[in-house]
Structures are given as C-alpha cells and as structure tokens.
C-alpha positions as CSV (number, residue, x, y, z in Angstrom):
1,X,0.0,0.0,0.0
2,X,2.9,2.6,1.0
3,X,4.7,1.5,-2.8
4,X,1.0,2.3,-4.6
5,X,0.7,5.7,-2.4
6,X,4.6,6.6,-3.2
7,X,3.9,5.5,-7.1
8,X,0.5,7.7,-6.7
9,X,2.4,10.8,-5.7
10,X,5.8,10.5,-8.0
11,X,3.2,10.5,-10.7
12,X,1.1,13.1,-9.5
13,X,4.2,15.4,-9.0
14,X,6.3,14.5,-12.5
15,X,2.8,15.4,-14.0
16,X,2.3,18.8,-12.5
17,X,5.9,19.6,-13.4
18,X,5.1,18.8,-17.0
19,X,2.4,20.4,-17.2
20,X,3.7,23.7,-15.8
21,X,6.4,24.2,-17.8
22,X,7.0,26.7,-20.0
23,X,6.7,25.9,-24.1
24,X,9.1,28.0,-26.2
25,X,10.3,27.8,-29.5
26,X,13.7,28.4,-28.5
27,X,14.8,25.9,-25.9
28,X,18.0,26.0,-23.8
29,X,20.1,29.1,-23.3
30,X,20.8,31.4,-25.9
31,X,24.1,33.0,-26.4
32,X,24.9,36.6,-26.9
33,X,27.4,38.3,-28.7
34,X,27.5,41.0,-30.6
35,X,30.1,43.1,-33.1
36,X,30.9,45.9,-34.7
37,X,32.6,46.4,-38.3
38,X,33.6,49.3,-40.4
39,X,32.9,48.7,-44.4
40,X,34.7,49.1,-47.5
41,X,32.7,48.6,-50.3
42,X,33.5,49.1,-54.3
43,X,30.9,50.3,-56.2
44,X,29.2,51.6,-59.3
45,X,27.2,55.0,-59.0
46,X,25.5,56.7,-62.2
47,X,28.2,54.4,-64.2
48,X,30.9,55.4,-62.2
49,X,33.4,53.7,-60.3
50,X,32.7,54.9,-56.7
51,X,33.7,54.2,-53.2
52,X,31.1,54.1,-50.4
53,X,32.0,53.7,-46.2
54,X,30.2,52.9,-43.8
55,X,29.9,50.7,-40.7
56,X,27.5,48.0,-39.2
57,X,27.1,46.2,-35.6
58,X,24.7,44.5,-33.8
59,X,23.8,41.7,-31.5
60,X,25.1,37.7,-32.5
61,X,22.5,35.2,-31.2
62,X,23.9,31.7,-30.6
63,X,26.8,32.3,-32.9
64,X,24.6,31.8,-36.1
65,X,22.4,34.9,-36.5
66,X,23.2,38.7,-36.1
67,X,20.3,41.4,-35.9
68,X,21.8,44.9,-36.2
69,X,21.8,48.3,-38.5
70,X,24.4,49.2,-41.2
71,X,24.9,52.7,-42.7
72,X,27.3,53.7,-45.8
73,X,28.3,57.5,-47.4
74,X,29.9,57.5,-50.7
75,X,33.4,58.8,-50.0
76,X,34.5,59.9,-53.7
77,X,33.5,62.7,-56.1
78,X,30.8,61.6,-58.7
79,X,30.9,63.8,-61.6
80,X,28.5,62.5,-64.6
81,X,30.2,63.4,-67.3
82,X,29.0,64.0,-70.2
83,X,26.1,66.1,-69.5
84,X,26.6,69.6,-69.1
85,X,27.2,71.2,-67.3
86,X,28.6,69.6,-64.6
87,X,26.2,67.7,-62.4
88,X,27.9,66.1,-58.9
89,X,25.8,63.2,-56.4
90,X,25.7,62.6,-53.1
91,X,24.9,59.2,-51.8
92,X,23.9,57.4,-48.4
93,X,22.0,55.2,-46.8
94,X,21.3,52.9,-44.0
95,X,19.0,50.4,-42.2
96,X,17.9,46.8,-40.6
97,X,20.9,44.4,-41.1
98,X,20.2,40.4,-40.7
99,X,22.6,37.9,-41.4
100,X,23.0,34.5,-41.3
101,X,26.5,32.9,-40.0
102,X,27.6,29.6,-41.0
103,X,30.2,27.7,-38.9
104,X,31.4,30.5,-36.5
105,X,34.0,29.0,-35.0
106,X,35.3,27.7,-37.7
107,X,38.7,29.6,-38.9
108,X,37.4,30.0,-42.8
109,X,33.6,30.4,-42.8
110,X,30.7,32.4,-45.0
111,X,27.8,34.5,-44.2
112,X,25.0,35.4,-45.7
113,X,23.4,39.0,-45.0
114,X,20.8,41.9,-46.1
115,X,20.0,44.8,-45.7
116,X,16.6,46.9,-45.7
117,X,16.4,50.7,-45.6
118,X,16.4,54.1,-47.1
119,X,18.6,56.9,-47.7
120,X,19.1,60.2,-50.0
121,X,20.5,61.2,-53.1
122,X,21.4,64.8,-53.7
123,X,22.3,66.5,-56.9
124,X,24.3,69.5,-58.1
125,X,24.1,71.1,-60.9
126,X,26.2,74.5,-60.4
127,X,24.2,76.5,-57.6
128,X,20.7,74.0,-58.3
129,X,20.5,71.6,-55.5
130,X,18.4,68.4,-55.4
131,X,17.4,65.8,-53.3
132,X,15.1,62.8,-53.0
133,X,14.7,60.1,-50.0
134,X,15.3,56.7,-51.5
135,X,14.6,52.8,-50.7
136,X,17.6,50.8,-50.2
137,X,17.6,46.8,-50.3
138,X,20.9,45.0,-50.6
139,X,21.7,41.2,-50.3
140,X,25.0,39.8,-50.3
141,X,27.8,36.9,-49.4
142,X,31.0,37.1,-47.4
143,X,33.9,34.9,-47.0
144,X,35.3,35.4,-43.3
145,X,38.7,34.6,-42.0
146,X,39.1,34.7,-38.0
147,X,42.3,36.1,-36.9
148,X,41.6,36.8,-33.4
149,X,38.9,35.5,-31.4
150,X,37.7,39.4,-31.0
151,X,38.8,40.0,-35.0
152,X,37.7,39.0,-38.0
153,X,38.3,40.0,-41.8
154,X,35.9,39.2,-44.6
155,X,35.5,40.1,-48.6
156,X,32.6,39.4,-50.2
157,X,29.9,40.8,-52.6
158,X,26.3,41.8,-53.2
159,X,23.9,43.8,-55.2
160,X,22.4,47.2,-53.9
161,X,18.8,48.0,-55.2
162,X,17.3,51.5,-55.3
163,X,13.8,52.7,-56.2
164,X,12.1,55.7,-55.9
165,X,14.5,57.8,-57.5
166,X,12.6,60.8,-59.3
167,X,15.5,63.0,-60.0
168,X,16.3,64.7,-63.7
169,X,18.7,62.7,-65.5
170,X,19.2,59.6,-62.6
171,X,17.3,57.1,-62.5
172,X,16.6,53.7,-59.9
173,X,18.9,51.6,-62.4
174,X,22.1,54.0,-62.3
175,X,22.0,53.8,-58.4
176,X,21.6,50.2,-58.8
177,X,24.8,47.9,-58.8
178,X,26.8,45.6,-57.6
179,X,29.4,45.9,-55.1
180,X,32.8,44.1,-53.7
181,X,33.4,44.8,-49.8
182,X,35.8,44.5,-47.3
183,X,34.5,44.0,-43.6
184,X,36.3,44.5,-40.3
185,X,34.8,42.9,-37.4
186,X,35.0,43.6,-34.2
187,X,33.5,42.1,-31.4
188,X,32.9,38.7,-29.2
189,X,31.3,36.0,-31.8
C-alpha cells in the first residue's frame, strides 16, 4: 500500500511539473554576442566607379544569426560626365541588417546577409541643389577569416537596389549595382 501511495504521488508530482512548464520555440540558453565592423565597399554610382564607407554592428544570437543596422556614405566625387554642365551626387543610406552565420567557430567560414532601408541622393548642378529620399535593399555573401577570437576580416559581394529615385537625369537603375566589400569585425562572436 505505501509503494501504490509513493507510485501515486511520484506521478502526481512529474505530472504537474510537465504540465507547468513553459513551451518556447527556443529551448536552452541562448548566447549573446555582438560586433561591430567598419565597411569598404566598391561600387558603381551613375556608371561610375565609386567608393562608399560605412559601418554596421549588432547583436550575435547563438553564434549563427546577427540582428543589427548598417549605414554607408559614398566617400568619392561623382561627376557624370558628359552632361553639361557639370552635375555632382551625393549618396547614403542605411537600415535593418540580418545575417546568417555559417560555422562560426570555424577559422574559414561564409555569411549570408541583407540589408533593408532608405537613404538620399542629392544632386548638383552648379548653384541648383536636389534631393530625393530613396529605398535601399541590398543582399549579399561574405567569405570570413578569424584572426583573433575578438577579430575578423571578410571580402565578399552583393547587389544594392534602389527605387524611388525621381531625379532629372538619374534614374533607380544608375544607383543600382553591384558591389565588392571589405569587412572589419569587431567584437565577441
């Protein structure tokens, strides 16, 4: 009788604890990490080999998945020649980074990464200024090498999309392109 009353509350209890638990999609700790990297990337604006930096950071989640924000200026002198007379663009933009991280601790590994956003475009045209907001989307892929366990270096490409561009003589497709880019990270992975 005392084995059939112990059975009777071992039961009772492992059910209770099952049913109170908690159901989560995640299960287990997650780990935290996150980074920050300063961007070179090579580029084409209105046809013309340009230069934009920037910088990006944000929080790592279990090694695999990073959740951040990215910005980028364009750091040279865009002249479209050709057209007179002359006409000079500013560029920038910035927004939502994700991106996916294969193998972290591996010493060769790739990732896989967007971007989501908007930015503005300004024109000059002697003393007439103008200016319009844009939407930015890029996608991309990035070989990285760990040199550090704080330091990491990665090359890698991608294409930038832009819409929304209602300015004289630019249009969505010559802010469009592809780029090459050099990253810097820094940060625990």
């Amino acid at each position: 009788m005392k084995s059939a009353n112990l059975m009777l509350i071992i039961s009772i209890s492992v059910s209770t604890t099952a049913l109170g638990q908690e159901q989560t999609l995640v299960t287990g700790s997650v780990e935290s990490g996150g980074m920050g990297a300063p961007v070179v990337k090579l580029t084409q604006v209105a046809d013309e080999f340009s230069v934009m930096l920037g910088g990006r950071g944000g929080w790592i989640i279990n090694h695999t998945f990073l959740i951040g924000a990215g910005g980028y200026g364009l750091a040279n002198d865009v002249d479209m020649d050709g057209i007179p007379p002359r006409r000079d663009i500013e560029f920038g933009y910035g927004g939502l980074e994700l991106e996916y991280i294969n193998s972290s601790n591996s010493m060769i590994h790739f990732t896989v990464q967007g971007l989501i956003g908007g930015g503005g475009i300004t024109t000059r045209m002697q003393y007439i200024y103008e200016s319009e907001a844009v939407f930015v989307m890029e996608g991309g892929a990035n070989l990285m090498l760990n040199i550090t366990p704080y330091f990491r270096i990665g090359i890698g490409g991608g294409y930038r999309w832009v819409t929304d561009v209602d300015i004289r003589i630019l249009s969505s497709a010559a802010m469009s392109a592809p780029y090459f880019a050099m990253t810097f990270k820094f940060g625990k992975f």
